[in-house]
Backbone bond lengths (Angstrom), bond angles and torsions (degrees), N, CA, C in turn:
res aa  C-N    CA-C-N  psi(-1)  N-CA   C-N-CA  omega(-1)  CA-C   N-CA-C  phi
1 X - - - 1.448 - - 1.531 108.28 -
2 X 1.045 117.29 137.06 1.635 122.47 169.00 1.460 110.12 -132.33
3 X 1.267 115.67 -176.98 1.178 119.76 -149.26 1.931 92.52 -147.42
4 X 1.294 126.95 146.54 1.412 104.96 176.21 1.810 81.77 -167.46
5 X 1.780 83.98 135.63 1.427 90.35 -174.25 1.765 96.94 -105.76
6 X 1.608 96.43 165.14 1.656 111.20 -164.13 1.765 82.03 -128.00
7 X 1.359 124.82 103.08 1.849 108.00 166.04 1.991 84.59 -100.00
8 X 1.737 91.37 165.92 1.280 113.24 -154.11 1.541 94.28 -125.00
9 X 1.584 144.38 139.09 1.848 116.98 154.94 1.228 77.55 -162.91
10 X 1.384 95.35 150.77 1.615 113.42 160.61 1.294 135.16 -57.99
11 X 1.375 92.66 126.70 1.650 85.56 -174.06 1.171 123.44 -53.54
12 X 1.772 118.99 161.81 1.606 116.47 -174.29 1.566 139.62 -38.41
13 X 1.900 83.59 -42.09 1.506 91.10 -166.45 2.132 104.18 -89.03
14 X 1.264 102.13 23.06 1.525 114.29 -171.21 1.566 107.76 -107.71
15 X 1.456 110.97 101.29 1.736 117.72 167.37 1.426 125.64 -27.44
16 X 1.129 124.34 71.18 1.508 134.01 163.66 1.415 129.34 -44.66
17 X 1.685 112.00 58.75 1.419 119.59 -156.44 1.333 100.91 -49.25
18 X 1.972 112.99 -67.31 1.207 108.65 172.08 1.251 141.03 -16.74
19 X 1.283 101.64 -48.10 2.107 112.63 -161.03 1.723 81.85 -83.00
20 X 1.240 136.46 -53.37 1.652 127.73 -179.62 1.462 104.01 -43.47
21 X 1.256 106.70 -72.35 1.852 99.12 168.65 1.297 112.28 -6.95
22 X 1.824 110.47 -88.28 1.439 109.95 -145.46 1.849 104.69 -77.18
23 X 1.625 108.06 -20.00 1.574 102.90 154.22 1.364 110.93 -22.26
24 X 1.728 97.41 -95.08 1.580 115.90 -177.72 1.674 131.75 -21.46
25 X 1.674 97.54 -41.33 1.250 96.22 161.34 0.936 148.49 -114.61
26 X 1.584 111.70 34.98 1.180 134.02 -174.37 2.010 116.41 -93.45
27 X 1.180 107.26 -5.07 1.274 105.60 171.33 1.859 102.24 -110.54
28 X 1.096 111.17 -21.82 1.932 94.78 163.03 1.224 107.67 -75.07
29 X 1.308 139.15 -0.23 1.050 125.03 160.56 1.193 136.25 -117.57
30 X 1.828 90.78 51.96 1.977 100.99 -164.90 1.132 134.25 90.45
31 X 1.539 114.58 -33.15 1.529 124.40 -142.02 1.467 91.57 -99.20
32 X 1.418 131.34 129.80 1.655 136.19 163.81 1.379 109.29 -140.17
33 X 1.288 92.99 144.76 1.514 105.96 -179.35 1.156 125.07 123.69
34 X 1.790 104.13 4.62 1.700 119.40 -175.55 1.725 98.81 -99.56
35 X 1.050 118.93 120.19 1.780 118.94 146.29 1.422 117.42 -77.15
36 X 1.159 112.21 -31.88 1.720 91.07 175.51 2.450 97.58 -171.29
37 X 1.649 88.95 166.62 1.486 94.58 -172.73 1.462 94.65 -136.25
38 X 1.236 110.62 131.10 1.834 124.73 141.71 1.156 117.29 -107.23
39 X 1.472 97.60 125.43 1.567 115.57 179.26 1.523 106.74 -98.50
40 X 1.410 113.71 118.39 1.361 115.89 167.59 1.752 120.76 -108.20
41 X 1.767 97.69 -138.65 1.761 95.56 177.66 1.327 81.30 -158.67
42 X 2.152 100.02 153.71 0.981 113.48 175.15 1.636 104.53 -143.29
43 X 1.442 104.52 149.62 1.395 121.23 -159.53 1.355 123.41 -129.68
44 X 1.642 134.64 81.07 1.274 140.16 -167.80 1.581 101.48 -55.68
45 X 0.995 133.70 136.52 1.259 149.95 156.39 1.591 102.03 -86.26
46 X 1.500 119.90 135.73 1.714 111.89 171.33 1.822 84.99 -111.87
47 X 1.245 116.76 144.14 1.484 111.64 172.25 1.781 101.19 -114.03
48 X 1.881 118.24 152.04 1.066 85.46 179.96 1.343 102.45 -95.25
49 X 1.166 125.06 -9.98 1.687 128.35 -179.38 1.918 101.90 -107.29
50 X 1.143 102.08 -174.54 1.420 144.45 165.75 1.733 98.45 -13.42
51 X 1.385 131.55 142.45 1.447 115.60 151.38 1.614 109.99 -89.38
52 X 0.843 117.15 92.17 1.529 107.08 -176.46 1.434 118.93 -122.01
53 X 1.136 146.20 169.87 1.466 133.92 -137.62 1.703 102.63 -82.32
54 X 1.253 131.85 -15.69 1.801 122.72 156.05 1.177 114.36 -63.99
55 X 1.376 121.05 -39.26 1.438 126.64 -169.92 1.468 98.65 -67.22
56 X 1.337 129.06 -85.67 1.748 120.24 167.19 0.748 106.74 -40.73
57 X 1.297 173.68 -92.17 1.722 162.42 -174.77 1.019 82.83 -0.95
58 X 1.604 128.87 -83.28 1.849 115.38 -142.76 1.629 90.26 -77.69
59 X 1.327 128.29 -53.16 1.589 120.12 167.38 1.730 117.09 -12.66
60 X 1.521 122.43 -55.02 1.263 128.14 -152.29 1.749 86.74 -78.34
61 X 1.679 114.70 -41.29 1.600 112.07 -177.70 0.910 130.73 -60.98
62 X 1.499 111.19 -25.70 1.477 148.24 179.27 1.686 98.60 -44.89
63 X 1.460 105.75 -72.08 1.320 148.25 179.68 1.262 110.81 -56.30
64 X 1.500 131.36 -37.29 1.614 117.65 176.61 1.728 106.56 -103.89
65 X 1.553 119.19 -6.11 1.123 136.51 165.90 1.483 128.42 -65.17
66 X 1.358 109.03 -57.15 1.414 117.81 174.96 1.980 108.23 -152.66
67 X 1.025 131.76 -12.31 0.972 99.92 163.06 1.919 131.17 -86.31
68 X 1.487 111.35 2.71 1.330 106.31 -165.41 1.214 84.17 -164.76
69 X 1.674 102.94 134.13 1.669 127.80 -155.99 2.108 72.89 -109.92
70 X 1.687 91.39 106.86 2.022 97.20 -172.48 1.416 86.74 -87.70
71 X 1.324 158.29 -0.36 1.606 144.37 126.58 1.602 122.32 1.68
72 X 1.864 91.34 -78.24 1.533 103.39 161.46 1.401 149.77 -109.40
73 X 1.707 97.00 -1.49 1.388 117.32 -178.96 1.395 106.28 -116.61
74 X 1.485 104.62 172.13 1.196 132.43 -174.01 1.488 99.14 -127.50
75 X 1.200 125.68 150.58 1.600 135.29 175.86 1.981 113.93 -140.30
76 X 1.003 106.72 163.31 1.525 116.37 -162.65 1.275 89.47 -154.41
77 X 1.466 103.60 124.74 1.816 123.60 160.09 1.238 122.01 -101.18
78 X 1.320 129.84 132.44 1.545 133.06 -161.25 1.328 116.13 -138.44
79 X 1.350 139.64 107.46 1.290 131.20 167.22 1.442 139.66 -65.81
80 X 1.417 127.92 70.73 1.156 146.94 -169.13 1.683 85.16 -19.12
81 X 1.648 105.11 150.50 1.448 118.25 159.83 1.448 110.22 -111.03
């Protein structure tokens, strides 16, 4: 069994209202030392076999299919160790 993570974030040139949000409020709540936040998403894959290059193949489709609108995001596949 393996496990392979898919994280998701908007691409650069894409307004990250959210991540400005929790910027903004990150010094009323103590916190200094941040210039800036992107907030993305992350997505455990459970595999029941092997990660091996079919398995990410359908993983990566997985990923431009329904987990990440590739319009405005960017996605990254990772094979947990």
């Amino acid at each position: 069994m393996a496990r392979v993570i898919v994280d998701v974030m908007l691409k650069p040139e894409i307004l990250d209202a959210q991540g400005q949000a929790i910027a903004r409020a990150l010094p009323r709540l103590g916190f200094s030392g941040v210039s800036a936040v992107r907030q993305g998403k992350r997505f455990e894959v459970e595999l029941d076999g092997p990660a091996d290059e079919a398995a990410l193949s359908d993983i990566r489709k997985m990923a431009e299919t329904l987990l990440a609108n590739t319009v405005i995001e960017d996605y990254r596949v990772t094979v947990e160790e």
